[in-house]
C-alpha positions as a LaTeX table, in Angstrom:
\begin{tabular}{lrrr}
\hline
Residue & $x$ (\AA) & $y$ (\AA) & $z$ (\AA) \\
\hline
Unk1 & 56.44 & 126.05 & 52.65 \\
Unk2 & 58.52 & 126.71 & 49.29 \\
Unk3 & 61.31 & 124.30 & 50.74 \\
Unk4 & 58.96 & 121.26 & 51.12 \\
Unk5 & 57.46 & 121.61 & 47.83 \\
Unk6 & 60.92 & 121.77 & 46.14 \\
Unk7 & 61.60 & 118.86 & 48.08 \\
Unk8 & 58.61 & 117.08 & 47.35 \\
Unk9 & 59.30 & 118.38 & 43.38 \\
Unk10 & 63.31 & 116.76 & 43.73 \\
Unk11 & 61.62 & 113.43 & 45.09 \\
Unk12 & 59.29 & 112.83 & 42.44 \\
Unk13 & 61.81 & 113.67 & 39.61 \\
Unk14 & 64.48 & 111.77 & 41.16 \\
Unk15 & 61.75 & 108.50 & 41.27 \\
Unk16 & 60.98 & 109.27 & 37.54 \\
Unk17 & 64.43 & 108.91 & 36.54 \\
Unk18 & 65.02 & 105.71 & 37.93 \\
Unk19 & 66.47 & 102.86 & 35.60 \\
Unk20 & 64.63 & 99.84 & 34.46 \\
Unk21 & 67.58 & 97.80 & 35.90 \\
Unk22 & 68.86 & 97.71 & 39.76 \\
Unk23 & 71.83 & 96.60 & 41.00 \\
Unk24 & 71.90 & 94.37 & 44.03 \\
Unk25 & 74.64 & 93.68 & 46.39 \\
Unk26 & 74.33 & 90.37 & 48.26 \\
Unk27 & 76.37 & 89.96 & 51.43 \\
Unk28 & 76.50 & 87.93 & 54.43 \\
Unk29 & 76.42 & 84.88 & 52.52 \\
Unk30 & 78.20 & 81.89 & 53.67 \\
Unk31 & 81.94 & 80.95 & 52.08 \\
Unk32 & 80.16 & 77.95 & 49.68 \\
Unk33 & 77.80 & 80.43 & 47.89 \\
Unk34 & 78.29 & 80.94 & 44.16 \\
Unk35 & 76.64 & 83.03 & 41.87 \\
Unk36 & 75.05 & 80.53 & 40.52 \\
Unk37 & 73.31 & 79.30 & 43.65 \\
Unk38 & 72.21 & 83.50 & 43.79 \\
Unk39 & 71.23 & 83.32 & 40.54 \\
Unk40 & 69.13 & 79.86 & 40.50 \\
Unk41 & 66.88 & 81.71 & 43.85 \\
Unk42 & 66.52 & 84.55 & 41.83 \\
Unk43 & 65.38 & 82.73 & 39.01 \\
Unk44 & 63.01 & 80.73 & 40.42 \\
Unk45 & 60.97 & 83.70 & 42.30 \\
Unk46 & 60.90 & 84.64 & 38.45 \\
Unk47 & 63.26 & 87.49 & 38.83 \\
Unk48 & 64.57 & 89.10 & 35.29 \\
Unk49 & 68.54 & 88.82 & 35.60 \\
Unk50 & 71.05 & 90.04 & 33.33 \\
Unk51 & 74.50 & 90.09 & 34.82 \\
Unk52 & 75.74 & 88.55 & 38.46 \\
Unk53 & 79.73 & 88.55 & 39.62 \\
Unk54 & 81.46 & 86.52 & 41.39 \\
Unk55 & 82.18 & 87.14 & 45.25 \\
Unk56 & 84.47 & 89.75 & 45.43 \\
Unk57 & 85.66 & 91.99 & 48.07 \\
Unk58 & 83.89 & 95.19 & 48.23 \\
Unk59 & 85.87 & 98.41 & 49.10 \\
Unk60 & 82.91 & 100.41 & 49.64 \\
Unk61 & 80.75 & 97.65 & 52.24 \\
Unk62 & 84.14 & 95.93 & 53.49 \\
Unk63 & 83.00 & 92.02 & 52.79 \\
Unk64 & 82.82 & 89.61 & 50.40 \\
Unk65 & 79.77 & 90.71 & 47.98 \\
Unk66 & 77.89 & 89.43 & 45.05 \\
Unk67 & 76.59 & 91.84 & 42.61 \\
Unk68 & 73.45 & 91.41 & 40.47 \\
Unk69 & 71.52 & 93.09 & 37.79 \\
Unk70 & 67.74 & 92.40 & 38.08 \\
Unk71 & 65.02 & 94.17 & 36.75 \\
Unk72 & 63.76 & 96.87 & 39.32 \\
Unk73 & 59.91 & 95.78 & 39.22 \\
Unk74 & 60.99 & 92.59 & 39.71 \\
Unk75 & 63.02 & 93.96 & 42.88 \\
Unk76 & 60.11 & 95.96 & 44.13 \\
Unk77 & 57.26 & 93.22 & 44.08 \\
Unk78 & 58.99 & 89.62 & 43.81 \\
Unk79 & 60.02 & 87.99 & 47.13 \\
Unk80 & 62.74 & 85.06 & 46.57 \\
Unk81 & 63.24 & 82.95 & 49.61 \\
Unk82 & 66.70 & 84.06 & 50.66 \\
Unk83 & 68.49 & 82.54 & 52.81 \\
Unk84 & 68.01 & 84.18 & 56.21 \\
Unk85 & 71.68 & 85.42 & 56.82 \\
Unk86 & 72.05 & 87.36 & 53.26 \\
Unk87 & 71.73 & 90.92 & 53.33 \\
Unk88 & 70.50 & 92.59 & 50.20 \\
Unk89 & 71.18 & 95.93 & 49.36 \\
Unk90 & 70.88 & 98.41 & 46.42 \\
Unk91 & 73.95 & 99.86 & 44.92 \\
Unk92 & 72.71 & 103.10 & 44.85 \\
Unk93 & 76.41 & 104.28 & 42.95 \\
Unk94 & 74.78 & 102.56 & 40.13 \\
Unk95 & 72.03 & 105.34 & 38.95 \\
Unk96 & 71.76 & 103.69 & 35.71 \\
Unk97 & 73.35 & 100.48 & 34.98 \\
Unk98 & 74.15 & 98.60 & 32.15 \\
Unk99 & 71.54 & 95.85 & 30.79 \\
Unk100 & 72.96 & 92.88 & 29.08 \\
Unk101 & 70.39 & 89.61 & 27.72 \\
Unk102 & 69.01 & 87.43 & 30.24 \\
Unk103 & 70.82 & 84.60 & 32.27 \\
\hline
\end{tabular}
């Protein structure tokens, strides 16, 4: 009993820390997508963004990634039409990452 309240106790603490921004890495994207192809879909769902890379290989996933900066409500209740193929995933590395102005 002690165990899963400690646990429950870790979960909520762990949520209440969480940063205003997210970090998103895109994959699966074909070889003609730019960031700013990423960026103008993300826009136009009305997604807060603040910093996007350039495809670049990523060590950790093995592929070609973007990364993006978005604000995490944004992530949690906007829906952007993404292309069907992209996978999106949070860098979960990034506990807190670094806001910049808006693009």
């Amino acid at each position: 009993r002690d165990t899963s309240k400690n646990l429950r106790t870790q979960t909520l603490t762990k949520h209440s820390k969480m940063s205003e921004w997210v970090v998103l890495d895109i994959t699966a994207f074909t070889k003609t997508t730019k960031s700013d192809k990423i960026l103008k879909i993300l826009k136009t769902a009305g997604m807060a963004c603040c910093k996007i890379t350039d495809s670049y290989q990523n060590e950790f996933r093995n592929k070609p990634t973007i990364s993006i900066t978005v604000k995490r409500a944004d992530h949690e209740s906007k829906s952007p039409e993404y292309p069907g193929s992209w996978i999106i995933e949070e860098d979960y590395a990034q506990t807190n990452p670094e806001a910049g102005p808006l693009l």
